[in-house]
C-alpha positions in Angstrom: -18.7 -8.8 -13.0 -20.1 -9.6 -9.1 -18.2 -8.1 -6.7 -15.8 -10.4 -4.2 -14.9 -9.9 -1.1 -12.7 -12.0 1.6 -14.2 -12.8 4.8 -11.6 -14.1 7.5 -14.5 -16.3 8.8 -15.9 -19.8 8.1 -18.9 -19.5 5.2 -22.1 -21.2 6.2 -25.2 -21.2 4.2 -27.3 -19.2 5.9 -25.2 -16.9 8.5 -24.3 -13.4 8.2 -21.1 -11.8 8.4 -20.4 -8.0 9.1 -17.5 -6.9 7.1 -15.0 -5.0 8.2 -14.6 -0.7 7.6 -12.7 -1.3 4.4 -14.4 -4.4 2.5 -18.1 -2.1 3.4 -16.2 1.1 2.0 -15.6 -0.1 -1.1 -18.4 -2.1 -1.6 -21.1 0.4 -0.3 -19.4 3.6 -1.2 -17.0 2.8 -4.1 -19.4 0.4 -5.8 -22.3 2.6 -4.1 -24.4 -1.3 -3.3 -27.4 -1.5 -1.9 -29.7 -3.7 0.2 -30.3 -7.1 -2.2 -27.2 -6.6 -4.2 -25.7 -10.1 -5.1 -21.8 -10.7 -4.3 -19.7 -13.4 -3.8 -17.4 -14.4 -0.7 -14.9 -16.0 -0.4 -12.2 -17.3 2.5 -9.2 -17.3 1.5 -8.6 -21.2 1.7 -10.5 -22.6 -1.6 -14.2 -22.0 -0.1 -16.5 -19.5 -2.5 -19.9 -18.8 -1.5 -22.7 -16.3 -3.1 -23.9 -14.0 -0.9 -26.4 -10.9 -0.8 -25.9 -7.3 1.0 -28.6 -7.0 4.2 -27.2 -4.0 5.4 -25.3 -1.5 3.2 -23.4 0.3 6.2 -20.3 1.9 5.1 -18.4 1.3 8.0 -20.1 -2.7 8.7 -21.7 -3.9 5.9 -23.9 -7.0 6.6 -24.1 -9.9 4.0 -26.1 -13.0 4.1 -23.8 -15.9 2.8 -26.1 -18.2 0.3 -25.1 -21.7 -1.3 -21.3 -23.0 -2.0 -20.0 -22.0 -5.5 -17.9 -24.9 -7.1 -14.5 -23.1 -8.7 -11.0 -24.3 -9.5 -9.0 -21.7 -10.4 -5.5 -22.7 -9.2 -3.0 -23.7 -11.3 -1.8 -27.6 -11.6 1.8 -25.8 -11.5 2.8 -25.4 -7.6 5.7 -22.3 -8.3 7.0 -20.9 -5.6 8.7 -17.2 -6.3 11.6 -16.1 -4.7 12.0 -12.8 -5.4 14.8 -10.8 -4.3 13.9 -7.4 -2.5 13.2 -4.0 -4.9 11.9 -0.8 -4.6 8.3 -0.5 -3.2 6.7 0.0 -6.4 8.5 -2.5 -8.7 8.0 -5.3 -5.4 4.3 -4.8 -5.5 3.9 -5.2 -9.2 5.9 -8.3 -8.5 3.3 -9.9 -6.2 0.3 -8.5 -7.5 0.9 -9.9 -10.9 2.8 -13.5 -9.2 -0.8 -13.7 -7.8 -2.8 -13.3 -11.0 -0.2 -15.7 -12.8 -1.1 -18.8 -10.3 1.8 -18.6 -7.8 1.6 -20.8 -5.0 4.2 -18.8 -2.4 6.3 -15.9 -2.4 9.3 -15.7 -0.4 11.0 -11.9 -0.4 15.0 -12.4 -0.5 17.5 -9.7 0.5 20.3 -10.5 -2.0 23.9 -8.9 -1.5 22.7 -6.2 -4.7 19.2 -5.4 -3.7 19.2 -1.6 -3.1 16.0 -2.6 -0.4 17.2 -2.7 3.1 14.6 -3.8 6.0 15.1 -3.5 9.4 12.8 -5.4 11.2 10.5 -3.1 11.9 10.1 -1.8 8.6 10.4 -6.0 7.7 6.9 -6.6 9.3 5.4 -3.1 7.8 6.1 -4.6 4.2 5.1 -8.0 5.2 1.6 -6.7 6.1 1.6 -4.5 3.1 2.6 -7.2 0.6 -0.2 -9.7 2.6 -2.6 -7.0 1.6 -1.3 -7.1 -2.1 -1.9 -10.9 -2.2 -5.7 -10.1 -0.9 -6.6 -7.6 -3.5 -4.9 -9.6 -6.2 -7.1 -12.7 -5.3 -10.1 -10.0 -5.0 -9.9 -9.0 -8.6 -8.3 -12.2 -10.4 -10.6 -14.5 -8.9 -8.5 -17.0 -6.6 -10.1 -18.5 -3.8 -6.7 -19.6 -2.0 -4.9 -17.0 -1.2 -0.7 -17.5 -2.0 1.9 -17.5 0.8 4.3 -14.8 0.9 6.9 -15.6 3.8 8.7 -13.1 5.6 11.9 -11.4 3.9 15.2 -13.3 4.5 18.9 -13.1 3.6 19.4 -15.2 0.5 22.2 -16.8 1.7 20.3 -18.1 4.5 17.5 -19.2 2.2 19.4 -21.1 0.3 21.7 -22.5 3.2 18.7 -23.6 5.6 17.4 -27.6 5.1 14.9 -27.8 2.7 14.5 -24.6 2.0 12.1 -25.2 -1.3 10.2 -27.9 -2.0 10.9 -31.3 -4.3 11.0 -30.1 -7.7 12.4 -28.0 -10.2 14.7 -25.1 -9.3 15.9 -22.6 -11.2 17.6 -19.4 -10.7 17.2 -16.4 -13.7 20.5 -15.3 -15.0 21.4 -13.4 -18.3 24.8 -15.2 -18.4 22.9 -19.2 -18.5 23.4 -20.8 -21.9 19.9 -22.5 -20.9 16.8 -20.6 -21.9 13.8 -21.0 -19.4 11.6 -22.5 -22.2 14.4 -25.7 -22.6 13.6 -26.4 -18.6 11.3 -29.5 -18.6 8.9 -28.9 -15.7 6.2 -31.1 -14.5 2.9 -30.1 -12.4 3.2 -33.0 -10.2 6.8 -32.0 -9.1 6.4 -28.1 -8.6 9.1 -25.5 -9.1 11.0 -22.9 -7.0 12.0 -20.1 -9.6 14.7 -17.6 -8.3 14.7 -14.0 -9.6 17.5 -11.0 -8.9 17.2 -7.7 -7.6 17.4 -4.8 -9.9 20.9 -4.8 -10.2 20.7 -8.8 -10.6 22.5 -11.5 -8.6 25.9 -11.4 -7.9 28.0 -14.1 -9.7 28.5 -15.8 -6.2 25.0 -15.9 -5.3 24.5 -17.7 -8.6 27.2 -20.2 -7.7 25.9 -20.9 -3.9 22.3 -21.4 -5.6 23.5 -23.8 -8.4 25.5 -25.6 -5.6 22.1 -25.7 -3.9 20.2 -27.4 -7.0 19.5 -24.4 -8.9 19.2 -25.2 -12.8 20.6 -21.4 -14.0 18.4 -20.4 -17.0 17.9 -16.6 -19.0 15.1 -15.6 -20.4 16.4 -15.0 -24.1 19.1 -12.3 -25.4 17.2 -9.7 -23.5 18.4 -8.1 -19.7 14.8 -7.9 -18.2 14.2 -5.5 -15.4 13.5 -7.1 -12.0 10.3 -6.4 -12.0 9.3 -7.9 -15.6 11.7 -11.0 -15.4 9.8 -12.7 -12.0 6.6 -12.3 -14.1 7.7 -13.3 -17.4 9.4 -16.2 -16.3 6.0 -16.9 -14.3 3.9 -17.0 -17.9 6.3 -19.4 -19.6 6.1 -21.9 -16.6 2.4 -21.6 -16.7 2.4 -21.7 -20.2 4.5 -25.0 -20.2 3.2 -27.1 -17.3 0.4 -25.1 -16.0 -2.6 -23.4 -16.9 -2.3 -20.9 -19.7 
């Protein structure tokens, strides 16, 4: 499989770009490249080009950016994720795997149960962690445009604030909905906003305010799914419905 890197630069035929210290780690000493070695680049907005390693330095690699590559790998399904706060570990898994399934945006929710609490300090640390998620996940899945993840929020405000999703489909997860998520006609011109609980889930209120805002409630089958597994799952049956699976 060639290697991928993002550049935060425009691609031109013909130009170089010096990566920064941790794109020319990994590529020089992880994958141990030399001087010829083919890649690809890409910039995180749709554009993929083949490239070629001039200089293997560790610590600035130089490439040489070749032709355009034509790829579509984006899903016709626009999904945005709201996914209410978890533990570092469980959150992560959440994104990375959001990414790989096609998600367009991910907006982080502080729900009135999520054990997660950010000050904003901490806020911005997570924000530039989870950014950094989205990159790799794009690295190694091969998506070109790299997903939105918005800054964490109180759900309450989310849902109170105009227009806080876009025209389409919304649905919030809850084990209580008579509703499975695979009766939920969807369509891939119309794009969907999928709500998913902390790990304690959402608090019966919070499901009320969100089907007062539009919400269609919906479970996943007889099954409680942990927070981490139900954002994903519910992700593959979308895609696998309207989408691209």
């Amino acid at each position: 499989m060639t290697p991928r890197v993002l550049v935060g630069c425009p691609l031109v035929p013909g130009g170089t770009v010096t990566l920064d210290p941790g794109p020319s780690h990994h590529l020089v000493r992880v994958l141990r490249l030399e001087s010829g070695a083919p890649l690809q680049v890409f910039d995180g907005r749709g554009r993929r080009h083949a490239a070629t390693i001039l200089d293997p330095n560790r610590e600035a690699c130089t490439i040489s950016v070749r032709e355009a590559i034509d790829a579509d790998t984006e899903s016709p399904l626009r999904i945005t994720l709201a996914q209410c706060l978890s533990g570092a570990e469980r959150m992560d898994y959440t994104i990375e795997k959001a990414v790989e399934l096609g998600v367009a945006r991910i907006v982080p929710l502080a729900s009135m149960r999520s054990k997660v609490r950010l000050d904003a300090e901490r806020a911005d640390r997570r924000l530039a962690h989870w950014q950094r998620v989205v990159e790799a996940a794009c690295m190694q899945c091969g998506r070109d445009l790299l997903p939105e993840i918005e800054p964490a929020r109180p759900l309450a405000q989310w849902l109170a604030a105009p227009g806080p999703q876009p025209a389409g489909t919304r649905i919030v997860l809850t084990p209580d909905a008579r509703l499975r998520l695979s009766g939920v006609a969807v369509t891939a011109d119309a794009g969907v906003t999928l709500l998913s609980g902390p790990e304690a889930g959402l608090d019966p209120s919070e499901v009320r305010a969100a089907i007062d805002a539009g919400f269609i409630g919906a479970c996943l089958g007889p099954r409680i799914l942990r927070t981490e597994t139900a954002g994903v799952a519910a992700l593959a049956v979308l895609q696998a419905h309207a989408g691209d699976l």
